[in-house]
C-alpha positions in Angstrom: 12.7 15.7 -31.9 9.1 14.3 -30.3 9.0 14.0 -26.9 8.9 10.0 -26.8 12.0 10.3 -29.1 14.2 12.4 -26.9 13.6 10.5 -23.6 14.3 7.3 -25.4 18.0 8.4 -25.0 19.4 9.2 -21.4 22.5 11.6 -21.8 24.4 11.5 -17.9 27.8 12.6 -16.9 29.9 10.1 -14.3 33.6 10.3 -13.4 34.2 13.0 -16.4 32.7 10.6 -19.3 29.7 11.4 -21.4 27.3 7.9 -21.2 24.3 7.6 -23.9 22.4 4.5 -23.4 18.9 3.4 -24.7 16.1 3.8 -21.6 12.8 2.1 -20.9 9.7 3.7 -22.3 8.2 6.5 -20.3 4.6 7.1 -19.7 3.5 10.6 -18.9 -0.1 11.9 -17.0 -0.6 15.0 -15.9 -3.0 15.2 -13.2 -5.2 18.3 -11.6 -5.8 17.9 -7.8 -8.9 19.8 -7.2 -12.1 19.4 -4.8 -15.1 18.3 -5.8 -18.6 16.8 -4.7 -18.7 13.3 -4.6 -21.1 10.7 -2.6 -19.7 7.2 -2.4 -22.8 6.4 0.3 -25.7 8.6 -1.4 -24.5 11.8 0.9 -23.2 14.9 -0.8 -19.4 15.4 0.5 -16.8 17.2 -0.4 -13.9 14.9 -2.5 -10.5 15.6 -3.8 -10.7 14.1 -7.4 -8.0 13.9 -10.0 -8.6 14.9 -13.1 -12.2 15.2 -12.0 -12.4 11.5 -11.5 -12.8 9.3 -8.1 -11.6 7.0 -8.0 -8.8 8.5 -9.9 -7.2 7.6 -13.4 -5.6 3.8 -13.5 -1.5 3.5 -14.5 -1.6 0.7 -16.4 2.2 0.3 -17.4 4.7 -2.6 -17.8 7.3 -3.8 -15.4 10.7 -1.3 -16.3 8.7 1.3 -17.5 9.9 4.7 -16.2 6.3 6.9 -14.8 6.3 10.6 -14.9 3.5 12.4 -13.3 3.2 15.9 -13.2 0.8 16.5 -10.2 -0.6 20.1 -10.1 -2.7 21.1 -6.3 -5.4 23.1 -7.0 -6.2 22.7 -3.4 -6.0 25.1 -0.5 -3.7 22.5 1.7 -0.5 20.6 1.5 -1.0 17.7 -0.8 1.1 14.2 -1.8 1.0 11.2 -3.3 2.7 7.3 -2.0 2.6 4.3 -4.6 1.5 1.9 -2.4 3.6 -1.4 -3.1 6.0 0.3 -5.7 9.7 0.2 -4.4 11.5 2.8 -5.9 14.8 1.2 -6.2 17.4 3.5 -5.2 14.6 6.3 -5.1 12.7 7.2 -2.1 13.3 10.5 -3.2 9.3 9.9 -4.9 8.2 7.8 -2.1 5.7 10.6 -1.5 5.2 10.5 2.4 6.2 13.4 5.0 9.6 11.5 5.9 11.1 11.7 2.8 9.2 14.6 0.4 7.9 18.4 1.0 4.7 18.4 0.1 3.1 19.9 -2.5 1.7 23.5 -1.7 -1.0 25.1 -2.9 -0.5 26.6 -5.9 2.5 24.7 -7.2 3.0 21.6 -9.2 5.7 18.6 -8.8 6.5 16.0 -11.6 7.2 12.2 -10.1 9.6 10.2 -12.1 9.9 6.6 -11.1 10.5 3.0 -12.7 8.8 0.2 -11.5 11.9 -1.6 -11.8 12.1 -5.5 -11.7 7.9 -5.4 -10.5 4.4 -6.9 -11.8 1.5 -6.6 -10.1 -1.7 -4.9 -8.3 -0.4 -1.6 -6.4 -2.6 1.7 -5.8 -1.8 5.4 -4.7 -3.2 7.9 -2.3 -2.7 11.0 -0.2 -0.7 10.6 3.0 -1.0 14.2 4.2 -3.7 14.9 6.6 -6.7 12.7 6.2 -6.8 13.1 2.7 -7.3 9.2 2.4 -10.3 9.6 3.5 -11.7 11.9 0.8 -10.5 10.1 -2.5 -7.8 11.0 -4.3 -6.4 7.6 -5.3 -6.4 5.1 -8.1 -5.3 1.8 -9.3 -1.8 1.1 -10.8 -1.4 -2.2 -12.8 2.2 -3.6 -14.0 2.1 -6.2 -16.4 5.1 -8.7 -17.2 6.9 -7.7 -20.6 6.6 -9.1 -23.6 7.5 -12.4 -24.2 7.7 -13.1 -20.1 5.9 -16.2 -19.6 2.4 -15.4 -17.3 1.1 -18.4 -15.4 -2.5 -18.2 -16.9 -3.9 -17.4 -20.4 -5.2 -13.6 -21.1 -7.8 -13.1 -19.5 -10.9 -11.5 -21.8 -10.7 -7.8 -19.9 -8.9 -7.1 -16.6 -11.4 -5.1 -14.3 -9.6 -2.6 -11.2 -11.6 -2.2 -8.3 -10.5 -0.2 -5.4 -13.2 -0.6 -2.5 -12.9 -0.1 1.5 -15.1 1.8 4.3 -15.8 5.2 4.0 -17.1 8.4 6.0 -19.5 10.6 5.4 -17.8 13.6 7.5 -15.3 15.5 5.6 -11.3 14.7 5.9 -11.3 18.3 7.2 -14.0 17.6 10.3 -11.8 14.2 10.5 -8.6 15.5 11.2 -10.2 18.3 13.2 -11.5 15.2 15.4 -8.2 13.7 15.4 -6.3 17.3 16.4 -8.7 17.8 19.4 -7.7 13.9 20.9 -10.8 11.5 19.9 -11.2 8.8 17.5 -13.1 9.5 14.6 -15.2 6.4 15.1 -16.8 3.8 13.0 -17.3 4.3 9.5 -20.5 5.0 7.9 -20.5 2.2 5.2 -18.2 0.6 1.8 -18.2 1.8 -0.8 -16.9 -0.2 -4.3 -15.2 2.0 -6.9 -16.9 4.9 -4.9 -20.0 3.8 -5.2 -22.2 2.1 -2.4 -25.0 -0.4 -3.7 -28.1 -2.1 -1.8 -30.1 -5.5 -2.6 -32.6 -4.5 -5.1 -32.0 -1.4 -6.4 -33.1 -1.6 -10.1 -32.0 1.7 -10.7 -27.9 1.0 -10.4 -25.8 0.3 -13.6 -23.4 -2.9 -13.5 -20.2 -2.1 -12.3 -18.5 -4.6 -15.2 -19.9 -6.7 -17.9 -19.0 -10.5 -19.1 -19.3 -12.6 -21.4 -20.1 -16.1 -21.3 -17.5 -18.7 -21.1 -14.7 -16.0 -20.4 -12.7 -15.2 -18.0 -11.7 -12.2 -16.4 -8.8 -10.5 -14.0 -10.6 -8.9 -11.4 -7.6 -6.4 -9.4 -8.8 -5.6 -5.9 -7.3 -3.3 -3.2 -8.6 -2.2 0.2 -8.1 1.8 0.2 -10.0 2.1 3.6 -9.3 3.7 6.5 -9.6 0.7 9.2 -11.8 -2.2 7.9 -11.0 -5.4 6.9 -13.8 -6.6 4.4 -14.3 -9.8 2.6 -15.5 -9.9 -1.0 -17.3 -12.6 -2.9 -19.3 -13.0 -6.1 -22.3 -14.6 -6.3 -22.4 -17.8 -8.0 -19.1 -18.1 -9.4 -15.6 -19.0 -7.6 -12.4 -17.1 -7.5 -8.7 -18.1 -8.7 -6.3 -16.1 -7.1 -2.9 -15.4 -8.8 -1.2 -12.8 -7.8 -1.1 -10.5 -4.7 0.7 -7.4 -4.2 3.1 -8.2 -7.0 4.1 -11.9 -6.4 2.3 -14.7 -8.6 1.0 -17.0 -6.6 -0.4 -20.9 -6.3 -3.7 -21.1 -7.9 -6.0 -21.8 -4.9 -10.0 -21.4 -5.6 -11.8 -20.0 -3.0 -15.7 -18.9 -2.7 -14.8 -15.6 -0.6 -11.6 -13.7 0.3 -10.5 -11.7 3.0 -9.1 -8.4 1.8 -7.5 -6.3 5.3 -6.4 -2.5 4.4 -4.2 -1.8 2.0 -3.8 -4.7 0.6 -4.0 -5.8 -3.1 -4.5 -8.9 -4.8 -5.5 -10.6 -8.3 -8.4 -13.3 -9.0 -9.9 -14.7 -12.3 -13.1 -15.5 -12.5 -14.8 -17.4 -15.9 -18.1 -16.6 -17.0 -19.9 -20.0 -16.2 -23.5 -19.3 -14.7 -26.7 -18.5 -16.4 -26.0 -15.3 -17.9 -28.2 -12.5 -16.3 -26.6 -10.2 -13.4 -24.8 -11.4 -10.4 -23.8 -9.3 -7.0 -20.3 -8.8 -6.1 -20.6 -8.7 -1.9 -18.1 -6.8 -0.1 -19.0 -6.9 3.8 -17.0 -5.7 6.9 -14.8 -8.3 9.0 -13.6 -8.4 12.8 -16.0 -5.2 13.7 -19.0 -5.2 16.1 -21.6 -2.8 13.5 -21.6 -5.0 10.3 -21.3 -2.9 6.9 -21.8 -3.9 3.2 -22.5 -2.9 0.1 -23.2 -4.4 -3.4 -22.4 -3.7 -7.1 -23.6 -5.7 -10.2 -21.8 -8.0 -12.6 -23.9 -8.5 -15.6 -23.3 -10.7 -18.4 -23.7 -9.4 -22.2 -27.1 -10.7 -23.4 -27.6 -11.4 -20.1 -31.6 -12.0 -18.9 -32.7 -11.7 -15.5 -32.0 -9.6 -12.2 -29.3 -10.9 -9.7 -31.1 -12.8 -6.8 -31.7 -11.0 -3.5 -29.8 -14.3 -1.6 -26.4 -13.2 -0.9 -23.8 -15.7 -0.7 -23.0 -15.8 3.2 -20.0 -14.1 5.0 -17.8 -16.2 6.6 -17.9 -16.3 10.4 -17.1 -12.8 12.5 -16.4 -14.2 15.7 -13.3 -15.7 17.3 -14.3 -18.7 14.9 -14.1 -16.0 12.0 -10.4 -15.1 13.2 -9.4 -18.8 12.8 -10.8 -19.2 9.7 -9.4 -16.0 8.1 -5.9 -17.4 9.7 -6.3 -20.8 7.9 -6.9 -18.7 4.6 -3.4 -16.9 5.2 -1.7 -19.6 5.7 -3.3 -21.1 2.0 -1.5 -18.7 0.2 1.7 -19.5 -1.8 4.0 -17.9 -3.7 4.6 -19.5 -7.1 7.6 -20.7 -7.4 7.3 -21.7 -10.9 5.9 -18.6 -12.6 9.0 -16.6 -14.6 7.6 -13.4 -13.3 10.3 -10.4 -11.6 11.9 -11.6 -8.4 12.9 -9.6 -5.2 16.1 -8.3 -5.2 18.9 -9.7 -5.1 17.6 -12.2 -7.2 18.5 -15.3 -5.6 16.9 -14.6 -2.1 13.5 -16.7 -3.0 16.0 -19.0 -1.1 15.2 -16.8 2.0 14.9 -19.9 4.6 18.6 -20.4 3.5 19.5 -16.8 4.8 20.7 -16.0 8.5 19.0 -13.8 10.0 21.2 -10.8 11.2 18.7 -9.0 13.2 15.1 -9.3 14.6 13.3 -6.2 15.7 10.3 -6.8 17.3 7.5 -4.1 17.4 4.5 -3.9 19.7 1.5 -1.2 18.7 -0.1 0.5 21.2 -3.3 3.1 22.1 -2.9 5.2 24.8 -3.5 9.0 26.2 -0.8 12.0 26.3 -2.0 15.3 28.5 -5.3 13.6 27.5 -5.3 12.6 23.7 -5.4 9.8 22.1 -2.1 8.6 20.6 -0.9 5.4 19.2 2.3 3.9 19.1 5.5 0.8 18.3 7.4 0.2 21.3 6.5 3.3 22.9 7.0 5.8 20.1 4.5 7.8 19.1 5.8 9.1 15.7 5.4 13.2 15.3 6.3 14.4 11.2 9.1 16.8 11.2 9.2 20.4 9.5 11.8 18.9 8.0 11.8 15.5 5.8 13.4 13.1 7.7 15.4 11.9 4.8 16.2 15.4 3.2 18.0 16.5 6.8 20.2 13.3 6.7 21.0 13.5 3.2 22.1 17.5 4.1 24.0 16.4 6.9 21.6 17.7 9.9 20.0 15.1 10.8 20.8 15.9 14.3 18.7 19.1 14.2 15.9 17.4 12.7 15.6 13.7 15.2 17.4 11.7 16.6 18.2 7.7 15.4 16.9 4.9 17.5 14.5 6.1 20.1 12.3 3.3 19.2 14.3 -0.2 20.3 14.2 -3.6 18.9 12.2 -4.9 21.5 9.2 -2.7 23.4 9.9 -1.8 26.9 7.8 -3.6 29.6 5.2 -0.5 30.0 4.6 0.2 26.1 1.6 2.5 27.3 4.3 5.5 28.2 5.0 6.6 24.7 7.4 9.4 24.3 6.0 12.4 21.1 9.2 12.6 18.7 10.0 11.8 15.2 11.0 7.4 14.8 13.7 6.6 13.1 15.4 3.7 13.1 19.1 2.9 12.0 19.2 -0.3 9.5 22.2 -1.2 7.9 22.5 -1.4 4.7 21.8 -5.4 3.2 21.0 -7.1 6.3 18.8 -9.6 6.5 16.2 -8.7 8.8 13.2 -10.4 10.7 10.6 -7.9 11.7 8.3 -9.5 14.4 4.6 -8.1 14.6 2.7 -8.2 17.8 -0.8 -7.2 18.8 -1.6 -6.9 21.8 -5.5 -5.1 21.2 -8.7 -6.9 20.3 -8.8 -4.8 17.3 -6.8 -6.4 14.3 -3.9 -4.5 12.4 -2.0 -3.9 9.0 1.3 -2.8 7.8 3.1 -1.8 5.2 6.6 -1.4 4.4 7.5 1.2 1.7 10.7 0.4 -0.7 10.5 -3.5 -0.2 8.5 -6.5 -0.2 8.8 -8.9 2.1 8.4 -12.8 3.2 5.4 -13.1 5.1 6.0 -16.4 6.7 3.7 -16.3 9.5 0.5 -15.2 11.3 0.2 -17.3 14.5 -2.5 -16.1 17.7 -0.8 -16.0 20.8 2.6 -13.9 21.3 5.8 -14.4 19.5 8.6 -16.2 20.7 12.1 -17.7 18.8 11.1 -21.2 19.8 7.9 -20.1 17.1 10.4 -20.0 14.0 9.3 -23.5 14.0 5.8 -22.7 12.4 7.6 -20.2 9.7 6.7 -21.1 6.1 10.9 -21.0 4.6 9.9 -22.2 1.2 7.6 -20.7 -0.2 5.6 -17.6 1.6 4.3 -14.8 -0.6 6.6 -11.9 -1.4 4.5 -9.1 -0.6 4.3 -5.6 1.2 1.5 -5.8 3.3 0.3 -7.7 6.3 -2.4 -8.3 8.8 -2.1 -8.8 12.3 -5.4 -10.4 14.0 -6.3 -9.1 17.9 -4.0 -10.8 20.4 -1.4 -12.6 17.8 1.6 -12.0 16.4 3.3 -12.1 12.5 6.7 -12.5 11.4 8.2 -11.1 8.0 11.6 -11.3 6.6 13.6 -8.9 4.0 17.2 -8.1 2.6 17.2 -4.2 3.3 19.3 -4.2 -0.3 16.9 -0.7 -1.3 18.8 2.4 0.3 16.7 5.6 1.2 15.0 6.6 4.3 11.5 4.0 3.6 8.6 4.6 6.0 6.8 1.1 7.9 3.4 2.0 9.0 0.1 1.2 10.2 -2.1 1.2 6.7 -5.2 2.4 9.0 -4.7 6.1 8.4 -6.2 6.8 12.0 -3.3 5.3 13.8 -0.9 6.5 11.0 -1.7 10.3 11.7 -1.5 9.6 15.3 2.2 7.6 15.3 1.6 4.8 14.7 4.8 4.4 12.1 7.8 4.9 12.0 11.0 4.9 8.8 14.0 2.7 8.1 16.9 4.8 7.8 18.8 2.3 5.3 22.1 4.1 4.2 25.0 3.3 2.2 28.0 4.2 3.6 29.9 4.1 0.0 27.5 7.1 -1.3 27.4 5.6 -4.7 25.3 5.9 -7.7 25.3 2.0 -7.6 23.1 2.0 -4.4 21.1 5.3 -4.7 20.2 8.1 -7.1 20.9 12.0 -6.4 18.5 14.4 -4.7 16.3 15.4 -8.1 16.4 18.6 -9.6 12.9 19.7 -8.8 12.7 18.4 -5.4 11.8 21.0 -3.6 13.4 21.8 -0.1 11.5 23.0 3.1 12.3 23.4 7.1 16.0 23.7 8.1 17.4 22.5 4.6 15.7 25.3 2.9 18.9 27.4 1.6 21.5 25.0 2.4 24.3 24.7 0.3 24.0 21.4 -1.9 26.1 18.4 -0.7 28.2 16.5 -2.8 26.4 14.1 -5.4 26.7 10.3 -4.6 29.4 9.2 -7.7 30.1 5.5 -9.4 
C-alpha cells in the first residue's frame, strides 16, 4: 500500500471500539536545517536556510489538509519552528514556541503533523528560539478555499509570495550575545524583499516576478522583520486588497499599504500600464533613520527600464500615524464571501456576544540589575527548562510557574517588573476582550497563537470602557495580528473555544526574547478528545517531565 493510500484511512481506538474513517489529504516536506552564507543587503552573513533556500520552501496547501513536516537540525543549537497565523485546533502540541514544545536538538529530527482546519489564507513560519528570526529560516504558507467554495474574485493569472521586513547585517549569534549582555541590538541595517535588497538603478538585478498584460495577479505579503513597520507600493498600478491573515475582506483599492511586523495580507493587482518594468517600493514607517529597498516587476515583452521617480511614502510624522490609523480603520471583513469562519461558527455575530472578561495589558521597557528588559503589566516573561504546557499537562505545573502573576490590569508602577515564567489562567470558551495599551513613542504588534481575533479598534489616547463606543461590532477583520501606534491603545475580542497552552506576544523578536509575552493557559476541565488531542507520540520530553510516567489520555 503507497504511502498516500495508507494515510487516506485513519485507524484510532476510543472507549474499546475500532473507528476507520476517510481523512483529508496529507502533504509531506522534509526539510534540512543547516547554515549557510546568504546576503540579503550585499554583506556576506551567515543564514540558517532550509533546504538550502532563504527564504525557505512555500506550503501551498488547501484549507483541511493535514501538513507533515519532518524537520531535521543540522545546526549546532536548539532549533523550532511556529506557523504564524495557523491555529492548531485542539493542537498546540505543534505550536512550535518554548511554552509548549522541546526544541529540536542538534542532531535529531522532529515530524510536525497539523491540519489547517476550517482556515484560508496568507500565514508564514519561522524560528522562535534565540534570534534565529533574524537569520532566515522562514517561508511562506498559502491555504486556499476547496474546491467548489465560492472565492470573492476570479483566479488570478499567478499568485506571487513575498516575505520582506528589516534586516541585520550582524549575525543572530552576535545578536543574542548583545541581547544576553543587557543592550538593544539597535536599528537595522536595511529591507530586504524575498532576501534580497534592491537600489534605484541597478541594471544588473533580475525582476523579482513577471506579468502579463491585461492580467491580474495575487501578490501575498508578510512582514518577517524584527521591529519595523514598512509600507509597500508599486509603481504605477493600484492595489485591491482581499484577504488578510486569513479573513476575506472588502475590496478597498489603495495606492500604498502599511504592512507592521508579522502581519500578512493579500492584494491583486492587473497588468494595466505600459508594459516595461515597474519598482515594487517597500520603505520603513514610524522610525527616525529611513530604510528602503526596491525589486522589479517586469511585464513579458515588456520594453523599457522602470523610472527612477518612486511613488512617494506616505507621511512619517505624527501626521503619518493618523493616516496609517484612518487606513485601519478602512479595512472590513467580508461578510459575504463563503470562505471558513472562526469557530464556533456563528460568532461573526461577535457585537452580539457579552463580554465575560477584559484583560488589559500595558508593555513596558525598563532595567533589572542593569539590563534591559521588557514587559505586560510588570512581567517580564523568562522560558522555562520545562515547556510550560508539557508540565501542566504532567501534572507539575507547580514546579515549573506559577498561574497569574501577570493581572488583568497593570499595576500603577508597570516599570518594576518581576523575571518569572507568565502564565495566565483563561477559562475555557469565554469571551474575552484583550485591551492593548502603549504607553512608548515606539509603535507595537501582537500576535495571538491558536486564534484569531476581532480587531475592532485602534484609537490614540488611552483606553477606557466609555471607548467601546468607537468599536467596529459588525464587521472588523478576523485576524491574528495587530498594531499598536506610540501613545494609543487597541481592543480585540475572541471566544477562547481552542484548548492548549497558546502563547500572545510581542511579534518584534527583540522584546519577545526579552519578555515581552506571555501564554493563555486555556484548559478543559472535561479532558476530552472533543476539545483537545493527546500528547503525540514523538514529542519529545525535556526538564522535570523527562522520565515521568505518562498521564492518562484525554477520552470521548
Amino acid at each position: 500500500m503507497g504511502r498516500m493510500t495508507f494515510v487516506a484511512l485513519f485507524l484510532c481506538f476510543s472507549a474499546g471500539a475500532l473507528m476507520v474513517r476517510a481523512e483529508d489529504p496529507y502533504l509531506f516536506f522534509e526539510w534540512k536545517v543547516t547554515y549557510g552564507t546568504i546576503a540579503p543587503l550585499g554583506v556576506p552573513q551567515q543564514g540558517i536556510l532550509i533546504n538550502g533556500q532563504f527564504p525557505g520552501p512555500k506550503i501551498n496547501c488547501t484549507s483541511n489538509n493535514n501538513i507533515v513536516v519532518n524537520v531535521f537540525n543540522h545546526l549546532d543549537e536548539p532549533f523550532l519552528l511556529t506557523w504564524n497565523g495557523v491555529q492548531h485546533r485542539k493542537n498546540s502540541w505543534q505550536d512550535g514556541t518554548l511554552g509548549t514544545m522541546c526544541p529540536i536538538l542538534p542532531g535529531t529530527n522532529f515530524t510536525y503533523h497539523f491540519q489547517v482546519k476550517d482556515q484560508i489564507g496568507s500565514f508564514y513560519y519561522f524560528p522562535t528560539t534565540g534570534l534565529q528570526k533574524a537569520a532566515g529560516a522562514m517561508g511562506g504558507l498559502q491555504v486556499h478555499s476547496r474546491a467548489l467554495i465560492p472565492v470573492p474574485f476570479d483566479d488570478p493569472a499567478d499568485e506571487y509570495f513575498i516575505l520582506l521586513g528589516d534586516w541585520y547585517n550582524k549575525g543572530h549569534k552576535t545578536l543574542k550575545k548583545i541581547l544576553d549582555s543587557g543592550r538593544s541590538i539597535g536599528r537595522p541595517d536595511g529591507i530586504q524583499i524575498n532576501g534580497k535588497s534592491g537600489k534605484v538603478g541597478d541594471k544588473a538585478a533580475e525582476p523579482l516576478f513577471t506579468m502579463e498584460s491585461g492580467k491580474t495577479y495575487r501578490y501575498r505579503l508578510c512582514n518577517v522583520g524584527m521591529r519595523t513597520s514598512v509600507n509597500f507600493r508599486l509603481q504605477g498600478h493600484t492595489l485591491k486588497l482581499v484577504e488578510m491573515e486569513g479573513s476575506h475582506t472588502v475590496q478597498n483599492v489603495y495606492d500604498s499599504l502599511d504592512l507592521h511586523v508579522g502581519q500578512c495580507l493579500s492584494v491583486l493587482v492587473t497588468a494595466d500600464q505600459a508594459p516595461k518594468d515597474y519598482y515594487l517600493v517597500v520603505s520603513s514607517r514610524f522610525a527616525q533613520h529611513q530604510l528602503s529597498s526596491v525589486a522589479i516587476i517586469r511585464y513579458v515583452n515588456g520594453n523599457g527600464q522602470a523610472s527612477p521617480e518612486l511613488p512617494p511614502p506616505p507621511p512619517n510624522n505624527t501626521k503619518g500615524i493618523a493616516w496609517s490609523m484612518n487606513q485601519f480603520r478602512s479595512f472590513r471583513w467580508n461578510l459575504t464571501a463563503s470562505a471558513a469562519r472562526p469557530n464556533p461558527q456563528g460568532s461573526y455575530h461577535y457585537g452580539q456576544i457579552n463580554i465575560t472578561r477584559t484583560i488589559k495589558l500595558v508593555n513596558s521597557r525598563s532595567y533589572v540589575n542593569g539590563k534591559l528588559r521588557f514587559g505586560l503589566n510588570g512581567v517580564s516573561h523568562v522560558d522555562s527548562e520545562t515547556p510550560l504546557k508539557l508540565a501542566e499537562y504532567f501534572g507539575v505545573s507547580d514546579k515549573a510557574f506559577k498561574y497569574d502573576l501577570i493581572k488583568d490590569e497593570p499595576a500603577q508602577d508597570n516599570t518594576n517588573v518581576i523575571l518569572a515564567p507568565s502564565v495566565l489562567n483563561a477559562t475555557f470558551r469565554n469571551f474575552v476582550e484583550i485591551i492593548f495599551e502603549n504607553h512608548e513613542r515606539t509603535i507595537q504588534t501582537y500576535h495571538l497563537d491558536g486564534y484569531s481575533f476581532f480587531a475592532v479598534a485602534v484609537e490614540p489616547g488611552r483606553w477606557s470602557p466609555e471607548k467601546r463606543k468607537n468599536y467596529n461590532l459588525l464587521d472588523a477583520v478576523s485576524r491574528s495580528n495587530i498594531q499598536v501606534y506610540p501613545n494609543s491603545w487597541a481592543a480585540i475580542m475572541t471566544t477562547l473555544d481552542n484548548a492548549g497552552m497558546w502563547s500572545l506576544r510581542s511579534e518584534m523578536w527583540e522584546r519577545v526574547y526579552l519578555g515581552q509575552q506571555l501564554y493563555l493557559s486555556v484548559l478543559s476541565p472535561a479532558r476530552s478528545l472533543r476539545d483537545e488531542y493527546n500528547l503525540p507520540d514523538n514529542t519529545p520530553l525535556c526538564g522535570i517531565v523527562r522520565g515521568l510516567p505518562m498521564p492518562p489520555p484525554y477520552v470521548i
